[in-house]
N, C-alpha and C positions, 0 to 999 in steps of 0.2 A: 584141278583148277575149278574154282566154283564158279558155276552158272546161271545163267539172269535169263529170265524169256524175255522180252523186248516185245511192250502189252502197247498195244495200238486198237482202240475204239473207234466204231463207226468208220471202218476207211471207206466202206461201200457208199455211204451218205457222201463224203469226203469228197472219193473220185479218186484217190489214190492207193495203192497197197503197199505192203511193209519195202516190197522191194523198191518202191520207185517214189515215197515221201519223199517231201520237197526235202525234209532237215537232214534228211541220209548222201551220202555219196554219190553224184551221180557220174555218168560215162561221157558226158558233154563235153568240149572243150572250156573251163572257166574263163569267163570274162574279165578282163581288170578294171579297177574303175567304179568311182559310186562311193558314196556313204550310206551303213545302213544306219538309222534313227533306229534307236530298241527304248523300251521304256519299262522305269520300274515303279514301283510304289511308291516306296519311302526312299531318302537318302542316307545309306548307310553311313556311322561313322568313319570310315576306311576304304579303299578303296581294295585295299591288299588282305587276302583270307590267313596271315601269318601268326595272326592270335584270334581269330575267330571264327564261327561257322556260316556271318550274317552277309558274307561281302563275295559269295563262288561265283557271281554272275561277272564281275569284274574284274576279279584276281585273273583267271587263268585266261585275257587276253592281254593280258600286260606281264604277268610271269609264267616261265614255263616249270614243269615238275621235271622228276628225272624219268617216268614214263607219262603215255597214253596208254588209253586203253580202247577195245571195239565193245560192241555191244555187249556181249558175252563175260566183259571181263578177262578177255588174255589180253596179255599187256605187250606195247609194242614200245619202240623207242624213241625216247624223245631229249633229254640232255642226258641222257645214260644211251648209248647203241647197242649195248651187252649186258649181261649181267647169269652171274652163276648161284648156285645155293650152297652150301658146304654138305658132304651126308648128315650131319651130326644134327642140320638145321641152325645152327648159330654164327654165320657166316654168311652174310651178304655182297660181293665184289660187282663193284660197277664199272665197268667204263666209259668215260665221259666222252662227251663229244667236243673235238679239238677245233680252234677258231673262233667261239664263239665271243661274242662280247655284249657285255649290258650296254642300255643305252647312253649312258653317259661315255661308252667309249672303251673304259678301264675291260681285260680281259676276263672271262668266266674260268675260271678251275675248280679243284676237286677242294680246295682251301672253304670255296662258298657254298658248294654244297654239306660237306662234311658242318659246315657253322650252320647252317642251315634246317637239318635233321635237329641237331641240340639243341637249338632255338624251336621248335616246334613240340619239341619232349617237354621244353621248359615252361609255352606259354600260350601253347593251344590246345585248347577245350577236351577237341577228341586226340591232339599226338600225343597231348599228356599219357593215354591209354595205348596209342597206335606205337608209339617209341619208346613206351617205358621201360624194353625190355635190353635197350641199346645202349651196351655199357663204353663203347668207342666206336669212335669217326675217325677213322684212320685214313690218310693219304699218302701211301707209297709215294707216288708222283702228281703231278700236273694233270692227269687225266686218268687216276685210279682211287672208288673210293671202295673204302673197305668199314662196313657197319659189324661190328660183331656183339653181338647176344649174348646175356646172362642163360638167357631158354628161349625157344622156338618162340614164333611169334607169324601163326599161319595165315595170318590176314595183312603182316605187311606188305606184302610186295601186292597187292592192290590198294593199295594206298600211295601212292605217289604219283595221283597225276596233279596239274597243277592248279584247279579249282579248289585240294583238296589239303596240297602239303607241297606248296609255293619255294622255287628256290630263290631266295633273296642275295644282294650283293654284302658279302663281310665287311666290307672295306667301309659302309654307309650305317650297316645296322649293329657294327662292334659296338658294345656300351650303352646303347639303346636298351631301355627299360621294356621287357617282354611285354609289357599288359598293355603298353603304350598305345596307343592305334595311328600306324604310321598314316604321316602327313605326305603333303606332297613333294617334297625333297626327299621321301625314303620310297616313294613308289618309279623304283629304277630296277625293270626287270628285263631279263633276257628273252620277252615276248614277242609275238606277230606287231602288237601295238604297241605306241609310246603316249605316254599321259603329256596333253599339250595346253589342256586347259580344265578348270574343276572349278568352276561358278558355285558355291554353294548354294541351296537350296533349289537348284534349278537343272543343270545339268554341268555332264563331263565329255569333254571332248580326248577321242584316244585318234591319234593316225598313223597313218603304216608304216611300220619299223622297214625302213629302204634296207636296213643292213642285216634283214632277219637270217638265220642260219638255215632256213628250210626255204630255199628261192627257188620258182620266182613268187612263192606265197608271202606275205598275204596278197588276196587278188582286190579286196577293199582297199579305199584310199583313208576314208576314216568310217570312225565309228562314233554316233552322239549317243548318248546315255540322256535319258531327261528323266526328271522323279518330278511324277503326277502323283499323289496321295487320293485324289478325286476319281472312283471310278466311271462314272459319267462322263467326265473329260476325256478320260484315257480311250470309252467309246467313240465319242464327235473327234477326237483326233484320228484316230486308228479310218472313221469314214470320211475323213477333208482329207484324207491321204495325206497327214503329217508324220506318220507312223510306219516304220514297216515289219517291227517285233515284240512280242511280250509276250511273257512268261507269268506262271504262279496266276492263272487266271486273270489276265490283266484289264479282259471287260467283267459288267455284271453279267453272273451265270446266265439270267433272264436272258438275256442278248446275245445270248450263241447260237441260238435259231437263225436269227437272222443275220450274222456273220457267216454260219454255216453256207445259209443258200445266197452269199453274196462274192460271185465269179471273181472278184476280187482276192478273195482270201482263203488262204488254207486251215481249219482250226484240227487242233490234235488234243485227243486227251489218253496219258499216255505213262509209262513212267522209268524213268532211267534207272541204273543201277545206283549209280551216285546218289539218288534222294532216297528211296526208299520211305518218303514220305509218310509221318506219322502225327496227330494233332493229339494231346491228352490233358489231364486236368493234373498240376504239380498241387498236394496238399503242404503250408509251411507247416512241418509238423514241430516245431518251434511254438506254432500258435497251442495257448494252454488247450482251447474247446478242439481243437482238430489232432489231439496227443491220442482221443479216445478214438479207437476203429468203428465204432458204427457209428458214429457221426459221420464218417468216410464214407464209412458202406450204406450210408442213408444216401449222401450225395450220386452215388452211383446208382443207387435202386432208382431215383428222380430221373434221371435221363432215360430217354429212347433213342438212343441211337442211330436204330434202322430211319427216324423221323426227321434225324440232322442229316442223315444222307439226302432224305427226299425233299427237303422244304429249305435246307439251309447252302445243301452243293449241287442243287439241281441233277445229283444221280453222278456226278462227276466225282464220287469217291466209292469206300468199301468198309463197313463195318470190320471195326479190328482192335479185339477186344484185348490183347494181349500187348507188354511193353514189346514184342517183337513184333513188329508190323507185317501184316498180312504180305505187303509186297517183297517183303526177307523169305519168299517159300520154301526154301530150305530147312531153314529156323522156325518158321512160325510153327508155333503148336497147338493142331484144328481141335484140339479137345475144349481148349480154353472157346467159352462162348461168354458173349455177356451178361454182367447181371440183369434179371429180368425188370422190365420197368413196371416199378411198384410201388406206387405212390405211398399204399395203406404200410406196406414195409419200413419204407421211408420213416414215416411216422411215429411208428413203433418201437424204432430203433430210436429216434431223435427223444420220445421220451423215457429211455431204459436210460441215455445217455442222462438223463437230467435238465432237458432243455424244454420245457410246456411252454405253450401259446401263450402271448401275453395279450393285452384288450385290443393293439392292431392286427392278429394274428400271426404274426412274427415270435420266433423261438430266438435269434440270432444274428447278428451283422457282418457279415463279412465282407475282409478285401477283397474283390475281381481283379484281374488285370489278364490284358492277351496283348501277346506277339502282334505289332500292329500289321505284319506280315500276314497275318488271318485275318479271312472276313471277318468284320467285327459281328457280323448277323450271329455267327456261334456264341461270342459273349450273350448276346443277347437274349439266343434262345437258353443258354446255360441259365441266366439270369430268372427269366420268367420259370422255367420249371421249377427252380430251386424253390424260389415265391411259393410256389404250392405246398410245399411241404414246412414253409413256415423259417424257411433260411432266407434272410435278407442278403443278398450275394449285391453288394454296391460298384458299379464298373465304373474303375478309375482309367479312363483313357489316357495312353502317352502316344510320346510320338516316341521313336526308337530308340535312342541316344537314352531319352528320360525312362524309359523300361527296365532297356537292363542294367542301368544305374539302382534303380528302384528295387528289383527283384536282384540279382545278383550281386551288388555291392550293399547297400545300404538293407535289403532283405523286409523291406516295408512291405507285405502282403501276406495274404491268406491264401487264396485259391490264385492258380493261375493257369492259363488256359494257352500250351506252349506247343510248340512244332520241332521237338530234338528227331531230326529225322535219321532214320538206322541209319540210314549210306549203304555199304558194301557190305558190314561185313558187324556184328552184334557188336563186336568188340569194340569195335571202332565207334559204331553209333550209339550201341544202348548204355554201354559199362560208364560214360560219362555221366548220366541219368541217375545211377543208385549203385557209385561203389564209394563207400564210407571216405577211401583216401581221396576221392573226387572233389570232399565237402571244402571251398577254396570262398569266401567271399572276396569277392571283385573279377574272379575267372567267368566270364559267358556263359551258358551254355554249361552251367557243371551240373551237379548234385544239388538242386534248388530248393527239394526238400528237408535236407538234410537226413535224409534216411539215411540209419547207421545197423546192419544186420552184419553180423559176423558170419552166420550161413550164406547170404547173399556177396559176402566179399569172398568168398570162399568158391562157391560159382564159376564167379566171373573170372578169378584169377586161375583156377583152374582151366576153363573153356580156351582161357586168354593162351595156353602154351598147348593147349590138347592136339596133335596132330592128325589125330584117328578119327576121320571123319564123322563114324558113328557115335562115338564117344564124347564128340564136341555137342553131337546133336543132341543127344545125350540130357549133356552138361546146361545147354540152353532151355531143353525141356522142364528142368528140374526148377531153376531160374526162375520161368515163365510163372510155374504153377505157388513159388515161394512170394512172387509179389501180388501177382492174384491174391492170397491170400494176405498177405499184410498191408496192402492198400495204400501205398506211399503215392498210388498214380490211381487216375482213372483212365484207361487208353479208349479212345473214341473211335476215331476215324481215320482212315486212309485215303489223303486227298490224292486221285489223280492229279497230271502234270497238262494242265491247261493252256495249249499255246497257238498265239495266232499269227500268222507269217503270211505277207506278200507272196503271191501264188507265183510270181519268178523270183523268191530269194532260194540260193539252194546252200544243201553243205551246211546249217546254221548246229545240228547238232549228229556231229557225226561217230559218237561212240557212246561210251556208259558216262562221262560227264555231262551229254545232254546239252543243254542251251548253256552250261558253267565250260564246255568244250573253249579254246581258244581264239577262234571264229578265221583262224588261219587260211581256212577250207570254202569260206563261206564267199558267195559274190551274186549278183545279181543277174540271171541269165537274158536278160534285156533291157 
């Protein structure tokens, strides 16, 4: 089974330690009762993670998977109670758990999971990769599903919790267009929570599933969801005590000092198995000026890295120069160091490629655009360093919806400044990033560059079935050092997982899905 350390910062500052964080399990009798207010950024288009990677904080309190997982990564039972492996490795047997029902009523069986797996091979981001190898969904009975495999595939069975790989109801999403992004008549999950209200641009109200299958949880009566875009706000709320969660850094960094030392609040930085957190630069290599590598490798010699960690995340992340992010430590491979930052290289390379200063000292104009789920401060400073070496990098801000319309459907950009974070397991996270069969316009979350390496397909699809742990490592080694060299990405940083929680809410994240956890567990000890 692979293994995850569970990284906890400052808990001495804090007041708390690993064993006794407020967002871990605790021995208390739980309380029922309360709403917790959680708040996010931006408002996703969906509310359901069934074709995308944008919407974990939501999904998995409104749908369950067929497991959980603990910190660690072993997995425990959640709509599956059992589950075998065949020796051969291409045989998956689950047993479902019996009684259960979505919230509209209608019964849960092995009919919507089994739909449910092939709906996720067919039209999400990373199952495209996590299920490609799953050639039938098979259902003996009512309560047996049976996955069987063309080839092994050692990273699925950590994949199926339900932030990550949602079981939805057949009977609602039969016929439904995969890319769709379901609306509110299709968010009917067999979760802790039921969707009761979804104000757009403002917030979503979920409240407690009375007829949940795991009772007497949930021990909350609801949950509000509010999308603040303003982190200033998200601040003066979080201190008028209209707040009592967020995730993904949800004040400015500046202002963790004094969250920190306010008896109020818990802050954590930290990072679960589930993100594996990774921010990097996608070049379209589509654009004619960006087909040449040292114009690539010019953009990477521009940055300092080590400078976005200390001025742009206040120290709340980890230089990580590889597509496998440093928090994958199995995987990552410590050879790979950054290119050094070098301005006059930069340079040098930008005129081998054919591009001289013209009378405003500008060589070239390019697209920007970032995940507005990133601090925009990184567009910025991406921006001002590029300036130096004579790259006009222009930031076209969106808001989320207009993003990956922009980049992923319609492909209007140059440079863009993206957050594909590993997850669990490379395959799962990185193979979406740069495997040639990945290149889908209007898919999320794919192949943005369009990087097409027949060695690099060859990698991944390898690693993808390797059951030999060394071998896998291996495999990803090789990977690592094949895109280093051909420059389809620039990999920056490793944002820790920045989260601030009312000093009595407990249980908010109690395994490797983190705060995208279900919040079944979670309740307010006063």
């Amino acid at each position: 089974m692979l293994r995850r350390t569970f990284l906890l910062l400052s808990t001495a500052a804090l007041g708390v330690g690993l064993a006794s964080a407020p967002g871990r399990a605790q021995t208390e009798t739980p309380r029922h009762g309360g709403t917790l207010r959680f708040v996010m950024k931006y408002e996703p288009p969906t509310l359901s993670s069934v074709n995308n990677t944008s919407t974990p904080l939501t999904s998995g309190k409104i749908f369950d998977g067929l497991l959980t997982y603990d910190f660690d990564l072993n997995p425990k039972p959640a709509l599956a109670t059992s589950w075998t492996l065949s020796p051969d490795g291409l045989k998956y047997t689950f047993k479902l758990r019996d009684g259960v029902t979505w919230h509209d009523g209608k019964p849960f069986t092995s009919a919507d999971a089994a739909f449910s797996i092939l709906r996720l091979k067919a039209g999400h981001p990373r199952g495209r990769g996590t299920f490609a190898n799953v050639v039938e969904a098979n259902t003996p009975d009512a309560t047996t599903l049976e996955l069987v495999l063309s080839k092994p595939a050692p990273y699925l069975i950590v994949a199926l919790g339900g932030s990550e790989s949602p079981i939805v109801p057949k009977h609602l999403y039969e016929g439904v267009d995969v890319a769709a992004p379901p609306g509110p008549a299709l968010l009917i999950g067999t979760g802790p929570f039921v969707l009761k209200e979804w104000a757009r641009g403002s917030h979503v109200v979920l409240e407690r599933n009375a007829n949940y299958w795991d009772k007497p949880k949930p021990y909350l009566d609801r949950v509000v969801v509010r999308f603040m875009p303003d982190a200033a706000a998200r601040a003066a709320a979080f201190e008028a005590g209209d707040l009592d969660l967020g995730s993904s850094a949800p004040v400015p960094l500046a202002d963790l000092p004094r969250f920190e030392a306010d008896p109020r609040f818990t802050v954590l930085r930290q990072d679960y198995a589930y993100s594996g957190a990774q921010h990097q630069i996608f070049f379209n290599l589509d654009t004619p000026v960006l087909k040449d590598k040292r114009v690539r490798e010019a953009v990477a010699h521009a940055l300092d890295l080590n400078k976005i960690v200390e001025t742009v995340f206040y120290g709340a992340a980890k230089v990580s120069p590889s597509p496998i992010s440093v928090a994958l430590g199995p995987y990552y491979d410590t050879t790979i160091k950054p290119r050094a930052f070098d301005t006059a290289r930069s340079e040098k390379l930008l005129e081998e490629a054919g591009l001289p200063k013209k009378g405003d000292g500008m060589r070239v104009q390019l697209r920007l655009l970032i995940n507005p789920f990133i601090d925009t401060r990184l567009a910025e400073f991406v921006r001002q360093s590029l300036r130096r070496v004579g790259i006009d990098a222009v930031i076209q801000p969106r808001e989320f919806a207009a993003y990956v319309k922009q980049v992923y459907t319609d492909r209007e950009f140059d440079l863009i400044i993206e957050s594909l974070s590993n997850v669990f397991d490379p395959t799962v996270g990185v193979q979406r990033g740069y495997w040639s069969k990945n290149f889908k316009p209007g898919l999320p979350f794919s192949n943005s560059a369009h990087y097409d390496s027949a060695e690099a397909d060859r990698l991944l699809e390898a690693a993808a079935v390797e059951t030999d742990p060394a071998k896998r490592k291996a495999l990803w080694k090789d990977f690592q050092q094949l895109i280093y060299k051909d420059i389809p990405s620039v990999d920056m940083i490793s944002p820790l997982e920045v989260v601030i929680a009312k000093k009595n809410l407990r249980n908010f994240a109690t395994g490797a899905e983190g705060i995208s956890s279900n919040w079944a567990d979670a309740y307010f000890a006063n």
